[in-house]
C-alpha positions as a Markdown table, in Angstrom:
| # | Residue | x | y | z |
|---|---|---|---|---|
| 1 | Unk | 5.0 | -2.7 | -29.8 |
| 2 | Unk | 1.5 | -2.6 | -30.8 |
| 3 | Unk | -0.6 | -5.7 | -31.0 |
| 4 | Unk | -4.2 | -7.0 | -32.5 |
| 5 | Unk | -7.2 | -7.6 | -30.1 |
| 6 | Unk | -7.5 | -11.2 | -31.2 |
| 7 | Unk | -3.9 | -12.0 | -29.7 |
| 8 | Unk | -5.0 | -11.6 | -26.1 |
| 9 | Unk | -8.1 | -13.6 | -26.7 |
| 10 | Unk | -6.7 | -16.7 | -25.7 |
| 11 | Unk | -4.8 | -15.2 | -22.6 |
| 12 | Unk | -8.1 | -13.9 | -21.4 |
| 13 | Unk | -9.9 | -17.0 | -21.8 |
| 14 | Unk | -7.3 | -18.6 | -19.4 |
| 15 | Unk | -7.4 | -15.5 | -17.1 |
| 16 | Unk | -11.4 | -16.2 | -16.7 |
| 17 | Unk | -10.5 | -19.4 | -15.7 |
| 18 | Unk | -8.4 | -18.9 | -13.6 |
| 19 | Unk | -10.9 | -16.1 | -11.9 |
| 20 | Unk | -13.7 | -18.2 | -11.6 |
| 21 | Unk | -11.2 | -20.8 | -10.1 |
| 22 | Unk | -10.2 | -18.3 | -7.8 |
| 23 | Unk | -13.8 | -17.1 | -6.4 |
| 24 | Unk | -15.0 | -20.6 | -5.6 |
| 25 | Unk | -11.9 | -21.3 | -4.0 |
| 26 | Unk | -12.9 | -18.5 | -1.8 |
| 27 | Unk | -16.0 | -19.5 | -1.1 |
| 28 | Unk | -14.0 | -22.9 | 0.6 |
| 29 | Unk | -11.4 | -21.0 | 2.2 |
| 30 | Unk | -13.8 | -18.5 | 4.0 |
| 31 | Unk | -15.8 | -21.3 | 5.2 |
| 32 | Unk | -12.6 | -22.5 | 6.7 |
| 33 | Unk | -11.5 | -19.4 | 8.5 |
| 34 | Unk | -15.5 | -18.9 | 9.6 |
| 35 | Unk | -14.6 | -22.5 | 11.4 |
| 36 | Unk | -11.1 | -21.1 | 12.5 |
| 37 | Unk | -12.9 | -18.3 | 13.9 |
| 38 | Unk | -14.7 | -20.3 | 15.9 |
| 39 | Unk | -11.9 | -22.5 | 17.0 |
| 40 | Unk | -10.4 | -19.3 | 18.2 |
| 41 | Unk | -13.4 | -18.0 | 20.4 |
| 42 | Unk | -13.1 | -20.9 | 22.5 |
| 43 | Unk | -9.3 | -20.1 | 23.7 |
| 44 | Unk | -9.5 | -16.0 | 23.2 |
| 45 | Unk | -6.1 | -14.4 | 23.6 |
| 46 | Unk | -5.6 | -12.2 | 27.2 |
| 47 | Unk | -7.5 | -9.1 | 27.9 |
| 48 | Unk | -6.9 | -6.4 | 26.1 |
| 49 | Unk | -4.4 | -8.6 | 23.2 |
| 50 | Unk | -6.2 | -9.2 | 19.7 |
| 51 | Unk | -4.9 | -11.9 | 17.3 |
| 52 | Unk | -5.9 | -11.2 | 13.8 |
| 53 | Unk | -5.3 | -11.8 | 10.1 |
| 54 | Unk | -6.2 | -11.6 | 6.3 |
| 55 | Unk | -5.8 | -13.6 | 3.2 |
| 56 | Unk | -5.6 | -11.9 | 0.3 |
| 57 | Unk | -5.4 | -14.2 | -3.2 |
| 58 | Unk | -5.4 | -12.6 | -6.8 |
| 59 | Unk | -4.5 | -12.5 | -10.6 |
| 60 | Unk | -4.7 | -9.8 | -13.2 |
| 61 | Unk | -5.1 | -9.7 | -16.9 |
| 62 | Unk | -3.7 | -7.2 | -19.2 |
| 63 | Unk | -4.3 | -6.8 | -22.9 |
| 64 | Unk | -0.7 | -6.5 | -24.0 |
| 65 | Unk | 1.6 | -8.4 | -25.5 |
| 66 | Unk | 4.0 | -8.8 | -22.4 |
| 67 | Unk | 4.3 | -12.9 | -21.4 |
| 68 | Unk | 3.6 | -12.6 | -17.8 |
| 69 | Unk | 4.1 | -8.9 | -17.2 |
| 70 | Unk | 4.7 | -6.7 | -15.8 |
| 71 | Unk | 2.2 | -4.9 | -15.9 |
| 72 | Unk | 4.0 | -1.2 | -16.1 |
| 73 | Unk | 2.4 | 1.3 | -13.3 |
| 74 | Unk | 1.3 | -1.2 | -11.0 |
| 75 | Unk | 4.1 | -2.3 | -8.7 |
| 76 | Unk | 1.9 | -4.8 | -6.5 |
| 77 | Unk | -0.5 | -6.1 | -9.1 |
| 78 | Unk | 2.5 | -6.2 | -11.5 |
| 79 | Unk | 2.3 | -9.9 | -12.9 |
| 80 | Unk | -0.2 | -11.3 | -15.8 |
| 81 | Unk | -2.6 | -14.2 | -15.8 |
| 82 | Unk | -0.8 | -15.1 | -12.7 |
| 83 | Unk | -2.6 | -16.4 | -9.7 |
| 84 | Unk | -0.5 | -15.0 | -6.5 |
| 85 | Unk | -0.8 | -14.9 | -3.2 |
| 86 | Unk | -0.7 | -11.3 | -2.0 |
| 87 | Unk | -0.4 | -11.2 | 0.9 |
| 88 | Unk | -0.9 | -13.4 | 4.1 |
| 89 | Unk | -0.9 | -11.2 | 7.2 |
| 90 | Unk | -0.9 | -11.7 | 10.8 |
| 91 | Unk | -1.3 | -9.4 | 14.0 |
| 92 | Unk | -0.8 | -9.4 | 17.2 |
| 93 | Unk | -1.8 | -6.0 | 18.9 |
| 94 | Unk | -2.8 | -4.2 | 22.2 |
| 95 | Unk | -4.6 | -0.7 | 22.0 |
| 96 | Unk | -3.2 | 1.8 | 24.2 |
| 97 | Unk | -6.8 | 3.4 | 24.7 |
| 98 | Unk | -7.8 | 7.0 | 24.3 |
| 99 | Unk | -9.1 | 8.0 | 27.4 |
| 100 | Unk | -8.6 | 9.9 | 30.2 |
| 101 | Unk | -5.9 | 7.5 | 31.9 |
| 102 | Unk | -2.6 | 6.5 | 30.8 |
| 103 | Unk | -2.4 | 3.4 | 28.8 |
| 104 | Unk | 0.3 | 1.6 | 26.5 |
| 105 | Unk | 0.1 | -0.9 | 23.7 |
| 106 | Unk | 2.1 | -2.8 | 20.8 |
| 107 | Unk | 1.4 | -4.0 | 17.4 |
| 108 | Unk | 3.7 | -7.1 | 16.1 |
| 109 | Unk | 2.7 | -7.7 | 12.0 |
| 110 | Unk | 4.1 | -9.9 | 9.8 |
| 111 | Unk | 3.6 | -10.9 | 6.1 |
| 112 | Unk | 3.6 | -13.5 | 3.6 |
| 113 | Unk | 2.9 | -13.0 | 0.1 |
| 114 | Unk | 4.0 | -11.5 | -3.0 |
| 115 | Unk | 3.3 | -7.8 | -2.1 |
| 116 | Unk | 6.6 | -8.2 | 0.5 |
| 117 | Unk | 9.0 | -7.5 | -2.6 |
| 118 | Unk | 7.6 | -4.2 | -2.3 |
| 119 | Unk | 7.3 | -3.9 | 1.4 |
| 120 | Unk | 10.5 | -4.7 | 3.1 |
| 121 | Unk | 12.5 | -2.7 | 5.7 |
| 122 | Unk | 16.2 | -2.6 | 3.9 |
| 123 | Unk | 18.1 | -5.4 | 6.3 |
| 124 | Unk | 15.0 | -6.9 | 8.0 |
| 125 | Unk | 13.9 | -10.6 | 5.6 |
| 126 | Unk | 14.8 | -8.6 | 2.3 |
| 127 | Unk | 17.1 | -11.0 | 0.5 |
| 128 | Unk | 16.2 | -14.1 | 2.3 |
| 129 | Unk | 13.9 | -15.6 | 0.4 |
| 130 | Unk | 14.4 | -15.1 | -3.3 |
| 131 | Unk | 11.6 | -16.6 | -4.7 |
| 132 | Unk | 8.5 | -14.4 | -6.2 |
| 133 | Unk | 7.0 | -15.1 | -2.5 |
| 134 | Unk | 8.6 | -13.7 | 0.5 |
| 135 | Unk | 8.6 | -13.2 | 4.3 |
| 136 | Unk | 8.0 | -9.3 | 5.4 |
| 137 | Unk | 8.1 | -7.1 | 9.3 |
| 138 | Unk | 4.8 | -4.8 | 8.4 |
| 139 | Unk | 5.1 | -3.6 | 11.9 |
| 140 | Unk | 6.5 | -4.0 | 15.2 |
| 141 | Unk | 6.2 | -1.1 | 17.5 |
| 142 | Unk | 5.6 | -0.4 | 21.3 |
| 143 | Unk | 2.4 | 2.5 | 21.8 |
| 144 | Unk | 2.2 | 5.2 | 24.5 |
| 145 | Unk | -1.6 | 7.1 | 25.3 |
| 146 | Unk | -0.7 | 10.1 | 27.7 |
| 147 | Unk | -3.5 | 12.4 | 28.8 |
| 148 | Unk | -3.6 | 15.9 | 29.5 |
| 149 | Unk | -1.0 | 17.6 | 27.6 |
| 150 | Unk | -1.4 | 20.8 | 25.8 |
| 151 | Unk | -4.9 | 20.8 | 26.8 |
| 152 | Unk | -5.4 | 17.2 | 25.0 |
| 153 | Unk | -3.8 | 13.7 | 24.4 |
| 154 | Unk | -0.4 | 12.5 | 23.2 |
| 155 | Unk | -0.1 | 9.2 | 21.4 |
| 156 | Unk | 3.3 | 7.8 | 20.8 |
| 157 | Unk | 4.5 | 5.2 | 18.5 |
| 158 | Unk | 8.2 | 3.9 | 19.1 |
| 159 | Unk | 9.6 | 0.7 | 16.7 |
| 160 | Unk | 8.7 | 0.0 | 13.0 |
| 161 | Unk | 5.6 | 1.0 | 11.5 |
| 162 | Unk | 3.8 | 1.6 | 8.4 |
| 163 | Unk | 3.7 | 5.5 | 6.8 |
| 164 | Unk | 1.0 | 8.0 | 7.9 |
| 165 | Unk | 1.5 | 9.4 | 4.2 |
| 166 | Unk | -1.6 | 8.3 | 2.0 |
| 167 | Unk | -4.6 | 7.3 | 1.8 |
| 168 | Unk | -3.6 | 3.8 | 0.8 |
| 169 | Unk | -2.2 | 1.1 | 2.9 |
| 170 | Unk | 0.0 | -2.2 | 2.7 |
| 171 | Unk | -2.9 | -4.3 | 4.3 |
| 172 | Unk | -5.4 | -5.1 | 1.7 |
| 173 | Unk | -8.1 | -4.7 | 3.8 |
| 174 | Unk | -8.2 | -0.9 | 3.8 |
| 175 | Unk | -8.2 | -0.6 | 0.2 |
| 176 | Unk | -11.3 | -0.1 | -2.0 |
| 177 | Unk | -9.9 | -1.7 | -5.0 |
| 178 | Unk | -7.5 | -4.3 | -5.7 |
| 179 | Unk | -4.3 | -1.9 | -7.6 |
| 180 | Unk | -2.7 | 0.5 | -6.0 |
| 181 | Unk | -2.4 | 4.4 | -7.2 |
| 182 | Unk | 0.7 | 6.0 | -8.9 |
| 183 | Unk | 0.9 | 7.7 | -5.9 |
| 184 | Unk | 0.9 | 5.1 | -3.4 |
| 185 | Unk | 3.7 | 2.7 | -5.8 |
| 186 | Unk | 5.7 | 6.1 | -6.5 |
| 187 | Unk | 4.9 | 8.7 | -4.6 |
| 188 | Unk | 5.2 | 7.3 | -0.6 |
| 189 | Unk | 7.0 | 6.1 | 1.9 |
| 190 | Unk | 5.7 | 2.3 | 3.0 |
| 191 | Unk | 7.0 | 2.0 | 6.2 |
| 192 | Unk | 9.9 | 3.9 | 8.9 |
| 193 | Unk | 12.0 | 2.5 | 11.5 |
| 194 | Unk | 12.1 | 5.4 | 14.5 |
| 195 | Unk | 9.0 | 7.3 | 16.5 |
| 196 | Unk | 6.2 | 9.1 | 16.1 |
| 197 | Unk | 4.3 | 11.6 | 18.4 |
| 198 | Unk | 0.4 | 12.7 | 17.6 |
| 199 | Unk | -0.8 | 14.9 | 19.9 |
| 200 | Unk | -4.7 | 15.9 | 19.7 |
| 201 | Unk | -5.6 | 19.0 | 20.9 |
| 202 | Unk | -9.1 | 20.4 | 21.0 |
| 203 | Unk | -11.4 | 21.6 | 18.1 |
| 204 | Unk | -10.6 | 18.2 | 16.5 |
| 205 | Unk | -7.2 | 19.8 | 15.4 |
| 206 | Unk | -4.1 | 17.0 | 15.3 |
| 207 | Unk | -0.1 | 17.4 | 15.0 |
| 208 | Unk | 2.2 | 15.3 | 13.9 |
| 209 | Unk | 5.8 | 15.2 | 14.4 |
| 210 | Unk | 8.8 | 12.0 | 14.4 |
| 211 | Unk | 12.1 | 11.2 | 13.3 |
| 212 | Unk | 12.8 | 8.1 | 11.6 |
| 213 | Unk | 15.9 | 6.6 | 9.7 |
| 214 | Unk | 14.5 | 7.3 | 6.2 |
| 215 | Unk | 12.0 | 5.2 | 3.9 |
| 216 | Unk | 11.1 | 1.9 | 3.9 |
| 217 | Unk | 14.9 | 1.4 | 6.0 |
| 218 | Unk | 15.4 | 0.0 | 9.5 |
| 219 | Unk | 19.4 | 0.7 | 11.2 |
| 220 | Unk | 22.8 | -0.5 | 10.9 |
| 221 | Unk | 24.9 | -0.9 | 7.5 |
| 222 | Unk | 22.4 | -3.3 | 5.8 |
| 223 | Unk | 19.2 | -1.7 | 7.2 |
| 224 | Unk | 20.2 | 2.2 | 6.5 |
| 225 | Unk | 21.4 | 3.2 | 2.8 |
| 226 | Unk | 22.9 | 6.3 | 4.0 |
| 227 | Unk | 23.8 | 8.1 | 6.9 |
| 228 | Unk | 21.1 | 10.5 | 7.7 |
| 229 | Unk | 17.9 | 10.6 | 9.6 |
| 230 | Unk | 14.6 | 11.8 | 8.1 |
| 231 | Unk | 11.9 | 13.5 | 10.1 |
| 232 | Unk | 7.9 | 13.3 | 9.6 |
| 233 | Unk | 5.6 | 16.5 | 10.4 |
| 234 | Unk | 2.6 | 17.5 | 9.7 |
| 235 | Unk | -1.4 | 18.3 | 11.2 |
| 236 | Unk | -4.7 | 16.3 | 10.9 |
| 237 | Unk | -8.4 | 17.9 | 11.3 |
| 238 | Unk | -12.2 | 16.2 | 12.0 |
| 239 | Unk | -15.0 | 18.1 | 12.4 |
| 240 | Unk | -17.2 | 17.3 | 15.5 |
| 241 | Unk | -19.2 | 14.1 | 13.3 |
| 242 | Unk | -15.9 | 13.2 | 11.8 |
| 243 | Unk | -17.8 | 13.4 | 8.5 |
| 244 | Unk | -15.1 | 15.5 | 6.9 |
| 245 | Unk | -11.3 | 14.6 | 7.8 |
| 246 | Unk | -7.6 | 15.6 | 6.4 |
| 247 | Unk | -4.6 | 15.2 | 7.3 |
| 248 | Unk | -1.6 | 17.0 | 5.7 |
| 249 | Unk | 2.5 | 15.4 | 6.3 |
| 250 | Unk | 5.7 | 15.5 | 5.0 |
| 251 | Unk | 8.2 | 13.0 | 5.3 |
| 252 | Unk | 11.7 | 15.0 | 4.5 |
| 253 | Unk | 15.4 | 13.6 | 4.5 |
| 254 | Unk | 18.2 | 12.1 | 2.5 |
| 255 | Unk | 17.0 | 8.8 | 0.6 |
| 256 | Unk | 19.5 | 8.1 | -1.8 |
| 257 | Unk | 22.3 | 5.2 | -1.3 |
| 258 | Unk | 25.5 | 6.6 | -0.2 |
| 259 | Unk | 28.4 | 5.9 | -1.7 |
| 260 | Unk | 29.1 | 2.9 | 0.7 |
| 261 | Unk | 27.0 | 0.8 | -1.9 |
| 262 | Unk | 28.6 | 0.0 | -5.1 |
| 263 | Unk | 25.9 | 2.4 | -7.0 |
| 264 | Unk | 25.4 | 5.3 | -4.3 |
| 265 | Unk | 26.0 | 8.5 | -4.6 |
| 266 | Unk | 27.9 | 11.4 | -3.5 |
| 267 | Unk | 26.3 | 13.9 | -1.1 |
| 268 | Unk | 23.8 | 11.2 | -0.4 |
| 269 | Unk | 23.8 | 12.4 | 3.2 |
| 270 | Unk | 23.6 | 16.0 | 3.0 |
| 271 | Unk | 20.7 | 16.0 | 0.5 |
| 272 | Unk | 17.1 | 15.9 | 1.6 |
| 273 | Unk | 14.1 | 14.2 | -0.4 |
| 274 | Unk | 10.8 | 15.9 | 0.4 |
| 275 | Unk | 7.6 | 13.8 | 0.6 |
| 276 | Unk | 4.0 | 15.9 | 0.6 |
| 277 | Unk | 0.6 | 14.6 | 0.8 |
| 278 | Unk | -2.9 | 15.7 | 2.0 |
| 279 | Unk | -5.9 | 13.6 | 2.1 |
| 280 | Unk | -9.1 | 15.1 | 2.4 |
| 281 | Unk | -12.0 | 12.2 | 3.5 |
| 282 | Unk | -15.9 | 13.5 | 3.2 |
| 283 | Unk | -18.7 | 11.5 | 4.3 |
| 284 | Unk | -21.5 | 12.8 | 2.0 |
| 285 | Unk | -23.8 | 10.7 | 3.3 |
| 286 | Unk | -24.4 | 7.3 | 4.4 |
| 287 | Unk | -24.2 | 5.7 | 1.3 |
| 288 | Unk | -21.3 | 8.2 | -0.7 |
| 289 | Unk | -17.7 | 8.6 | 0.6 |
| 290 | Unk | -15.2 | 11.3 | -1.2 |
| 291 | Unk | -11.5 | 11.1 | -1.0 |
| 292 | Unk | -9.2 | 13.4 | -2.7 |
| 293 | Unk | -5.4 | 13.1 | -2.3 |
| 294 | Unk | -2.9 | 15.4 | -3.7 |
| 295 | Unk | 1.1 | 14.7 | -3.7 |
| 296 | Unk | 3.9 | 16.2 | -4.5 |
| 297 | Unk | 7.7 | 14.9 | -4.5 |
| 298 | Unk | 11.3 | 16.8 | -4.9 |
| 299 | Unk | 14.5 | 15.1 | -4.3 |
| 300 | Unk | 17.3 | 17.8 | -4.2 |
| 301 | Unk | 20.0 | 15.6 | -4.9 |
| 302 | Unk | 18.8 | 13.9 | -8.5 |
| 303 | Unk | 16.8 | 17.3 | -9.0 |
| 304 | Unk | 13.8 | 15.5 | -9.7 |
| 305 | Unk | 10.2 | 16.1 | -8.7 |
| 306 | Unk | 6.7 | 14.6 | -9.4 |
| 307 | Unk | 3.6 | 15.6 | -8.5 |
| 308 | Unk | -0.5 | 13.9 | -8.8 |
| 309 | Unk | -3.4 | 14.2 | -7.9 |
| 310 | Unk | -6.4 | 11.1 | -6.8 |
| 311 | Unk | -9.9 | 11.4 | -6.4 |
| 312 | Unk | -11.8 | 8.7 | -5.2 |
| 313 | Unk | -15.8 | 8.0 | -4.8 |
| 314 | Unk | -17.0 | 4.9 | -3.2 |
| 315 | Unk | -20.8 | 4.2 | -3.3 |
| 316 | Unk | -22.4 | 1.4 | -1.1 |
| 317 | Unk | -25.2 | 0.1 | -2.2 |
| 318 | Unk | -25.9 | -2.3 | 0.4 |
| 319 | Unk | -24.1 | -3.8 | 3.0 |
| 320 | Unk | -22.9 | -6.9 | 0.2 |
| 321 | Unk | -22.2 | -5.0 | -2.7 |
| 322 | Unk | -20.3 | -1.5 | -2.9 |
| 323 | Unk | -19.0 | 0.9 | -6.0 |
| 324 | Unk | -15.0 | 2.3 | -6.0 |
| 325 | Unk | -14.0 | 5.0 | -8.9 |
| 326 | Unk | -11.0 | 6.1 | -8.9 |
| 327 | Unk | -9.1 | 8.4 | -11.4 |
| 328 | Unk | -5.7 | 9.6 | -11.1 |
| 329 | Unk | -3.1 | 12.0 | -12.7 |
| 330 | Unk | 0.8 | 11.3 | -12.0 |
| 331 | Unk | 3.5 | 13.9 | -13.3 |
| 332 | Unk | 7.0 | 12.2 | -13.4 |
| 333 | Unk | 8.7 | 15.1 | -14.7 |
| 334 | Unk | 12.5 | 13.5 | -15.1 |
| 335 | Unk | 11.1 | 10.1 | -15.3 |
| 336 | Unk | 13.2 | 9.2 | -11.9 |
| 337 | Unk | 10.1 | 7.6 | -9.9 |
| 338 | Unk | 7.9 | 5.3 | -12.0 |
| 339 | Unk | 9.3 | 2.0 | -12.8 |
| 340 | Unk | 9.1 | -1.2 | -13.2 |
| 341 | Unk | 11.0 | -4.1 | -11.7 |
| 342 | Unk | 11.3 | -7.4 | -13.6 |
| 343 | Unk | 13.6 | -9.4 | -10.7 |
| 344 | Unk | 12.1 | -10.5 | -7.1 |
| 345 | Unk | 14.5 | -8.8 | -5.2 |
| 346 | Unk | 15.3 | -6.0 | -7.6 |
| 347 | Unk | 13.0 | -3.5 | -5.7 |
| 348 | Unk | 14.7 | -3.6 | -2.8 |
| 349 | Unk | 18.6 | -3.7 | -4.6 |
| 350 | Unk | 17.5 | -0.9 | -6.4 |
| 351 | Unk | 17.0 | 1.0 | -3.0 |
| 352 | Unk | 20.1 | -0.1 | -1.6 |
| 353 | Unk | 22.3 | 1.1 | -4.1 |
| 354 | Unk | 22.8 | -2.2 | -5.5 |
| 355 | Unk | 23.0 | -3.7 | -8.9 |
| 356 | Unk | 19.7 | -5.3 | -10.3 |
| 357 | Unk | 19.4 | -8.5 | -11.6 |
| 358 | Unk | 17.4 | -7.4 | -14.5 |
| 359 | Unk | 17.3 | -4.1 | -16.4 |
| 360 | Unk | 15.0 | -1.6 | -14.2 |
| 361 | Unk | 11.8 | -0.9 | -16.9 |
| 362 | Unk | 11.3 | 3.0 | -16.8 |
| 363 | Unk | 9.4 | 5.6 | -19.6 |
| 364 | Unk | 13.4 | 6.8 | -20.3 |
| 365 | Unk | 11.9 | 10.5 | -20.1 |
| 366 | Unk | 9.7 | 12.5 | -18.0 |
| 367 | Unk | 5.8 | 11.3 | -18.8 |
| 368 | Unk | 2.3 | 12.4 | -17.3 |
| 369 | Unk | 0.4 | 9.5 | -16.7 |
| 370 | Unk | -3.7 | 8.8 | -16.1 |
| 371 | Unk | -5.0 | 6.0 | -14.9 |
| 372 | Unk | -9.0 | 5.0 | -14.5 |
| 373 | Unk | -10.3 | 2.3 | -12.1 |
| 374 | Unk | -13.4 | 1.3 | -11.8 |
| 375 | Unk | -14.2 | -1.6 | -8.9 |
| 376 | Unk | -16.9 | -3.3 | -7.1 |
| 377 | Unk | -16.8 | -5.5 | -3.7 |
| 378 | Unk | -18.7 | -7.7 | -3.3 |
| 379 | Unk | -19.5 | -9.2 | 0.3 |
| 380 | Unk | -20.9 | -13.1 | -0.1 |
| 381 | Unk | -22.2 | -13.8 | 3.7 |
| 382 | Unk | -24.9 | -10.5 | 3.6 |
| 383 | Unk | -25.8 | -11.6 | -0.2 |
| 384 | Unk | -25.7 | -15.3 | 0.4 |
| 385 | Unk | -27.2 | -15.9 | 4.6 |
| 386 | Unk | -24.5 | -18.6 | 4.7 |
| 387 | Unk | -22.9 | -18.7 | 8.5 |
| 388 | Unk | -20.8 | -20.9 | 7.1 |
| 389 | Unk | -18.9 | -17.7 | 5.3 |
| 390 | Unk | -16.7 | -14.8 | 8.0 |
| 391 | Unk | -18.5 | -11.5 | 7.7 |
| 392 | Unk | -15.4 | -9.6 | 6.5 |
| 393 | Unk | -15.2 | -11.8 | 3.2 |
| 394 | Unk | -15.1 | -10.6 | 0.0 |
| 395 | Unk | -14.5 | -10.2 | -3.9 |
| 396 | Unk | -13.1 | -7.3 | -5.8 |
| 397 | Unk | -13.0 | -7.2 | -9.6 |
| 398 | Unk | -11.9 | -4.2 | -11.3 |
| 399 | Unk | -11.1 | -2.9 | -14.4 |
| 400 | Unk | -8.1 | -0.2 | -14.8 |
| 401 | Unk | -6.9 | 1.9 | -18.1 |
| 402 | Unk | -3.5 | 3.5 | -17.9 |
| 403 | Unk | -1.9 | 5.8 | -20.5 |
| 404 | Unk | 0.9 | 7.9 | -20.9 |
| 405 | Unk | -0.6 | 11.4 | -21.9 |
| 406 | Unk | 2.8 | 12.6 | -23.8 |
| 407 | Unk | 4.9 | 10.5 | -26.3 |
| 408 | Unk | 6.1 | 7.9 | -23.6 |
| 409 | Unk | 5.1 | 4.4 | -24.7 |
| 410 | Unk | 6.2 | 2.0 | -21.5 |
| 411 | Unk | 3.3 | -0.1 | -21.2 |
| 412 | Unk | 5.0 | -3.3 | -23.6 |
| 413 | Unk | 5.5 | -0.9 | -26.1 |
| 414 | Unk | 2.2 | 1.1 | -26.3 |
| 415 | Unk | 0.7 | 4.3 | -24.9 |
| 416 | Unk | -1.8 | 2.7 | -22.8 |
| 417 | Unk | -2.6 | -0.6 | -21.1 |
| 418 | Unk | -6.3 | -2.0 | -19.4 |
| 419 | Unk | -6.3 | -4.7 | -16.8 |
| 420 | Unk | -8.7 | -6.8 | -15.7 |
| 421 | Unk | -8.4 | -7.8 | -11.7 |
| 422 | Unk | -9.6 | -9.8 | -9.3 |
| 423 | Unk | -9.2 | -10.3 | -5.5 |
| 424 | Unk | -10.6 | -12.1 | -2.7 |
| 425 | Unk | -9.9 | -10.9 | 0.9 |
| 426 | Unk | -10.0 | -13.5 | 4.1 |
| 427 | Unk | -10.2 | -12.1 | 7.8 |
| 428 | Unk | -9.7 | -14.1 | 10.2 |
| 429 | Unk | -9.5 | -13.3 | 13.9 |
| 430 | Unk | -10.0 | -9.9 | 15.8 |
């Protein structure tokens, strides 16, 4: 349903509120983690053991008609004129080195926040908490370094951990721009429960392989929503400055719920999903940093298949203030991946082969979908001198336009949708 200009008006005079609320807060709350900081340099964790964390707080606008979203394509920056609480992350971790001796490691991360309807391993925290809010397991995995094999290194990562896949990441801090891509939302896994071998061989040449229990699942009746294990394999490549990178992988293996959940289906087991994705990173120079992603899915089961394409282009301008474009191109050819979930826990019910608790939102046919992003971080401490402010804080805003390039009309009703975002990221630690 198509609406005037003037009827957002209002909703974006509260948004800017709201915003400027939101960056002054952040101005207070990164004092208090520079002071935290400081607190924590005087009892450091043991050798080699790192304790850190991130804050991440945001809202987003959106010029349709929608009362509080969602905002259709977005997934994690799915509710309007909503101040939320992304994500509140904490790590423990040991690095397992790189060198020529043998070394071993962990990584234990959890998550609070609003992103964790998103994130959850199926059986691990996913249904606890059913408010907007929840409790998430990023990571908890044991690492193995093991030299000279093959004529290089093997790393090995046994537990729960997030996907390889991608060039985005659940931890905000990775991200150049507040919203995620198509493809990351639709396109990935988030995380696997199993192991995960990398051995690096010379020439700057990498190969992936691992076998896992499937996406975003951990084990056991409630953790797995089928019976089958999925694999991950793939290779990576740096040149000898590591100014150009690219790592190819594909995750392959049933993902459907079985028929053991009241909505699985048959063959669930036998029938593989296959995940693609290459990212190629080049380091034009100092200042310019190219990213180009392509993906491409099939499931053989629902015979459906989607495919996109990502090209990022971050410019930094100084060490405050940096540039992120991004456009995007994302094929949902049967309409099966792209949705939108109106219900806190309906995400991860869908997964399971469980009923929702609201209708699932979707385009109801195959669409092709482009979305424009334009964002800028912005780094107080280098602009401002203060000591008073952590290093690693920052501001994001960003302005997105997504349309559906055929006759789909999901966003509220219309062909298109712009947002207006803005974040503020909190490290801690480290």
């Amino acid at each position: 349903m198509s609406h005037s200009i003037q009827s957002t008006i209002p909703r974006r005079r509260t948004a800017l509120r709201v915003a400027s609320a939101t960056a002054a807060c952040a101005l207070m709350l990164g004092a208090a983690a520079a002071r935290a900081d400081e607190d924590a340099a005087a009892a450091p964790a043991p050798a080699g053991i790192t304790v850190s964390g991130l804050v991440e707080a945001g809202i987003t606008a959106a010029d349709h008609g929608a009362d509080r979203g969602p905002n259709y394509g977005h997934l994690f920056t799915d509710r309007t004129d909503q101040l939320v609480l992304n994500q509140a992350v904490g790590t423990i971790a040991k690095d397992a080195g790189s060198g020529d001796d043998f070394g071993w490691g962990f990584k234990l991360q959890g998550m609070y926040g609003t992103d964790a309807r998103y994130t959850h391993f199926l059986g691990e925290l996913d249904r606890t908490i059913g408010e907007r809010t929840q409790l998430d397991i990023v990571e908890a995995n044991v690492t193995f370094h093991v030299p000279d094999v093959a004529g290089g290194s093997l790393d090995l990562k046994v537990g729960q951990y997030a996907s390889p896949l991608g060039a985005e990441t659940i931890v905000a801090s990775s991200n150049p721009l507040y919203s995620h891509s198509y493809i990351f939302n639709f396109g990935l896994p988030f995380k696997h429960t199993g192991a995960l071998a990398t051995l690096h061989l010379s020439g700057g040449i990498d190969l992936y392989g691992g076998v896992d229990s499937g996406v975003n699942t951990s084990l056991g009746k409630d953790g797995d929503n089928n019976d089958a294990w999925s694999g991950i394999f793939g290779f990576g490549y740096a040149n000898a400055d590591s100014t150009v990178t690219l790592v190819a992988l594909t995750h392959v293996g049933p993902e459907n719920a079985s028929t053991k959940a009241p909505l699985g289906l048959k063959n669930a087991n036998d029938e593989a999903r296959w995940i693609n994705d290459a990212v190629l990173t080049v380091k034009a120079s100092d200042a310019l940093t190219l990213i180009t992603e392509l993906n491409y899915v099939r499931d053989d089961l629902v015979k459906a298949e989607a495919f996109g394409a990502a090209q990022y282009a971050t410019w930094k301008y100084s060490d405050a203030v940096s540039l992120t474009l991004r456009t995007e191109l994302f094929r949902d050819v049967q309409g099966f991946y792209v949705s939108a979930y109106q219900g806190n826990q309906d995400y991860v019910l869908a997964e399971a082969g469980q009923p929702t608790r609201a209708p699932v939102l979707s385009a109801g046919q195959g669409a092709t979908y482009m979305a424009l992003t334009a964002g800028v971080t912005w780094k107080p401490a280098a602009t401002l001198g203060w000591d008073a402010l952590p290093d690693g804080l920052a501001l994001r805003p960003e302005v997105r336009y997504d349309r559906s390039l055929g006759d789909a009309r999901p966003f509220a009703g219309d062909q298109g949708q712009t947002t207006f975002g803005l974040d503020v990221l909190i490290p801690f630690g480290g």
